[in-house]
Each structure stands twice: as structure tokens, then as C-alpha cells.
N, C-alpha and C positions, 0 to 999 in steps of 0.2 A: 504494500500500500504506500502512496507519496502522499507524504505530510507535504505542509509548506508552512512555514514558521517565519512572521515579518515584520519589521517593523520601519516607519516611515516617518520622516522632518523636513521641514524646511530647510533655509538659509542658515549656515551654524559654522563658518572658518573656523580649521584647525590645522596646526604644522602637522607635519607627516609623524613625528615622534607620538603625540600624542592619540592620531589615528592608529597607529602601530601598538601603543597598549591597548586600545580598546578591542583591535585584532587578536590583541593574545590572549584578550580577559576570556574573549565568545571562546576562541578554541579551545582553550583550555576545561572553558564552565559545559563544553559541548562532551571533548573527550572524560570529564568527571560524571556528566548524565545519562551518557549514552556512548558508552566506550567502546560496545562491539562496533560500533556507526563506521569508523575509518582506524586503522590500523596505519595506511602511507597515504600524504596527499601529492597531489600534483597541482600546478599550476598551470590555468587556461589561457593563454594568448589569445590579442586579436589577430595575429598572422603567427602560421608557423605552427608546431604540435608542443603538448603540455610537456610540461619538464618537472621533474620530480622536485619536491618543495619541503623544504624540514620548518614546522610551523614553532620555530623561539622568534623571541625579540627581533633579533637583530638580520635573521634573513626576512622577517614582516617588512621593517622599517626600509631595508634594502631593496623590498620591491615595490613598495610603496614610492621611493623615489624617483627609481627607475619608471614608472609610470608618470610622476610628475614631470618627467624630463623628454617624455615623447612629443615629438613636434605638433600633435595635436592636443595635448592636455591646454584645461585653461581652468583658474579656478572658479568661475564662476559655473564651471560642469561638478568637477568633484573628482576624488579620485576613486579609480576602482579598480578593484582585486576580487579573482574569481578563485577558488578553489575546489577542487574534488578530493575524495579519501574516498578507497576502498576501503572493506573492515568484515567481517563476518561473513558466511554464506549468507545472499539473499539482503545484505548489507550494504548501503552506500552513503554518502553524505555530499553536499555542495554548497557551499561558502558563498554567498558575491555581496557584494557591498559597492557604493557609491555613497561616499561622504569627504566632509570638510571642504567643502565650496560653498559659494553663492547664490545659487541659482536663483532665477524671478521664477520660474513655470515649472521647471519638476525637480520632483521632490527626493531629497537622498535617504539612502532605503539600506537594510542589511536583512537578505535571505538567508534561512536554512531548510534545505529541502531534503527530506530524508524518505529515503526508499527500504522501507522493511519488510520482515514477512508479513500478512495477512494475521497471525494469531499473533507477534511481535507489543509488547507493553511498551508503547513510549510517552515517557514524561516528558507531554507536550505542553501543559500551563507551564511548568519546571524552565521549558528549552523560551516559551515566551518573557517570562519572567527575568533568565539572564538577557533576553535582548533587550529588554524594557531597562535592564539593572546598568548593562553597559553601554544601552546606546542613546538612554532617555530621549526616545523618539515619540511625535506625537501620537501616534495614535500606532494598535500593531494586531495581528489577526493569527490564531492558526487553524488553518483550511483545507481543505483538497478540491479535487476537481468537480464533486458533485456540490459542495458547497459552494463554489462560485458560480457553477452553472445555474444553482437555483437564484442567487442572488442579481445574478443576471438578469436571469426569466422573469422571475418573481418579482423584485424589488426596484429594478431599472440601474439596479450596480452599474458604473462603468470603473475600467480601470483608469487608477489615478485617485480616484474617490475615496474619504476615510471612508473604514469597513472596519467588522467586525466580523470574526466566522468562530467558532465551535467553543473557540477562546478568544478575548479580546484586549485589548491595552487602550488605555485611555489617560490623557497627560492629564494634569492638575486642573489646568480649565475645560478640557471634554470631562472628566468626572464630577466635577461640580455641575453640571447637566443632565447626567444623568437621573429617568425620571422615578420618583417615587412608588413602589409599586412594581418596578420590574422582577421578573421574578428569573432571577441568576442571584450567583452566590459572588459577593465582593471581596475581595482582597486588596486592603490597601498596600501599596508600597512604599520603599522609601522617596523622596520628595513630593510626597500628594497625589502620584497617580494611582490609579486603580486597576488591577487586574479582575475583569470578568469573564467566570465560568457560564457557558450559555446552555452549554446543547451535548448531548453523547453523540460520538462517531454514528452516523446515518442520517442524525436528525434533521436536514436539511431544512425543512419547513420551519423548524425552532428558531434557528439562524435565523432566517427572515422574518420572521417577526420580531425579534428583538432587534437585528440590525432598523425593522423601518418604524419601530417608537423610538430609536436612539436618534434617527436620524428629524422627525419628527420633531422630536424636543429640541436641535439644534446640537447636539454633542457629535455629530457626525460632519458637522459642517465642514465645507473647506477653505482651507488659507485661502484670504484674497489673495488675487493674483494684481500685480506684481504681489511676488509673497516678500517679507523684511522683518521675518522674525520664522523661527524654529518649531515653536509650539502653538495653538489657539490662544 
């Protein structure tokens, strides 16, 4: 089954150093949650084939560079690093990320997509929570492909749009919106966001409904465009 674990900000400059921790905190808090996930990663190029990747410090921070330093990089895009790890039979994992720029219109984002067995336990509020923890992004979902189809069908989803799906993330100010009465289980975090539990693997219909009173009340909103700020 493919999870997709996400979370999503605005406008938010950062030197490369500090993107590089925030790279090692996810893999690390990824390899302590779900350790059969990737055993070796590789790194994905936009030209050329993946080349083997030892994820410390100091080889993150060196690719992160070397991407700032590609004649088309520009900060107000962001920088991005793709990763894959094999790990287990039936095991796999994928990293990408696009942060520390400017952007006016889209928004910098940190996946993790993970492909398991079908009977497979994964602590998927757990894997949202460290994205929430390390990358206080404003809003964040974990989904699959029938929950964004129904979200699609159903609700008028498009991508780009805050969402929510099975799990959800919501910054300081989307959680102060949330409306009274909904019926998911809340977990505050630390700096004031909230983690909500919505829906069990299948419930497709549950998603939508919670995603269209959230969006309803205004906690779904999205960043005016030009965006000039990170969070709601």
C-alpha cells in the first residue's frame, strides 16, 4: 500500500546549513519509526541516474549546495532534494523536499511516500507529527490515492489547496478555526499546532467530510497569493 505523508508553507529563507538539519532530523525520526522503510538511499537527479547517498550531516549539507549552485537554482524557487531507500521485502521509502526560498505562488513542501505490505503497521500520525515537528509547515495530510480521489470527486480538492486526509496538520492559526463539534481526536503540538486524527484506512467518505467543515469554517483557507509569510 503507498502512504503519502506531507507537509506544506509558504515563503520561509533558510541557508543551506540549516535546511541540512532539518534533513537529518526527518531521516533520522523516519529510520527510528519505521526502520525496515530503507536500509540504503540513493539520490535522484534531474539528469543522469541516482547515485548512492549516505544520509549524515555533512553529505545532506553537500548536496544541498551543490543544488544551490546549478545554473538554474534561484531562491525564490527553493531548494530540492529527492531521495529513495530500499529496506525490507515489499519495503521502500522517498524523501523530496522543496524549501528555504521565497516563493509568491507555490508553496515549499517535504514528502514521504512509503510503499509497504498491504497487512504492514505504519505509524502514520507518528511519521506526520515528525514532519509537523521538523518542518512547522502550515498545514500537512497523510493520504493515499483513494483519498485524494474522493477528495477530488467529492469535495472539489484541487492540488495546491490546504487538505487534510486520514490525518491532518494544522498551524496555530488553521487550529484556532477549527470548528466546534468536529468529531476527530486533537493532539496539540508543540508551538500551537494541532494534529488531527480523522478517519481509519478506507474511510474515504470520513475525509470529506471533515476536510469540507474545515474548509467551511475557513481553517482550510489558502495563503493569499502573492503569499509573504509561511503560515495562515
Amino acid at each position: 500500500m503507498r502512504r503519502v505523508v506531507r507537509g506544506f508553507w509558504g515563503p520561509r529563507p533558510e541557508p543551506a546549513e540549516a535546511l541540512a538539519e532539518r534533513w537529518l532530523r526527518t531521516l533520522d525520526g523516519l529510520a527510528e519509526l519505521v526502520p525496515q522503510a530503507a536500509d540504503a538511499w540513493s539520490q535522484v537527479h534531474g539528469n543522469g541516474p541516482a547515485t548512492a547517498f549516505t544520509p549524515d550531516g555533512d553529505t545532506l549539507l553537500g548536496a544541498l549546495r551543490t543544488a544551490q549552485g546549478a545554473a538554474d537554482w534561484s531562491d525564490l524557487t527553493g531548494t530540492g532534494l529527492r531521495l529513495v531507500g530500499t529496506g525490507a521485502t515489499g519495503w521502500e521509502a522517498e524523501v523530496s523536499g522543496l524549501a528555504g526560498g521565497t516563493p509568491e505562488f507555490l508553496l515549499q513542501s517535504l514528502a514521504i511516500i512509503l510503499h509497504a505490505p498491504d497487512e504492514a503497521v505504519v505509524p502514520e500520525e507518528a511519521l506526520l507529527s515528525l514532519v509537523a515537528r521538523v518542518w512547522e509547515p502550515d498545514f500537512g495530510d497523510v493520504s493515499d490515492d483513494d483519498v485524494l480521489d474522493a477528495l477530488e470527486d467529492d469535495a472539489g480538492y484541487s492540488v495546491g489547496d490546504p487538505v487534510v486526509g486520514r490525518t491532518g496538520y494544522l498551524s496555530p492559526g488553521r487550529a484556532a478555526l477549527v470548528p466546534d463539534g468536529l468529531e476527530v481526536v486533537r493532539e496539540p503540538l508543540p508551538g500551537g499546532g494541532v494534529l488531527l486524527s480523522i478517519a481509519a484506512p478506507g474511510d474515504s467518505a470520513g475525509v470529506v467530510r471533515v476536510y469540507q467543515r474545515l474548509r467551511e469554517a475557513g481553517a482550510l483557507a489558502p495563503l493569499p497569493r502573492p503569499m509573504d509569510r509561511a503560515v495562515l
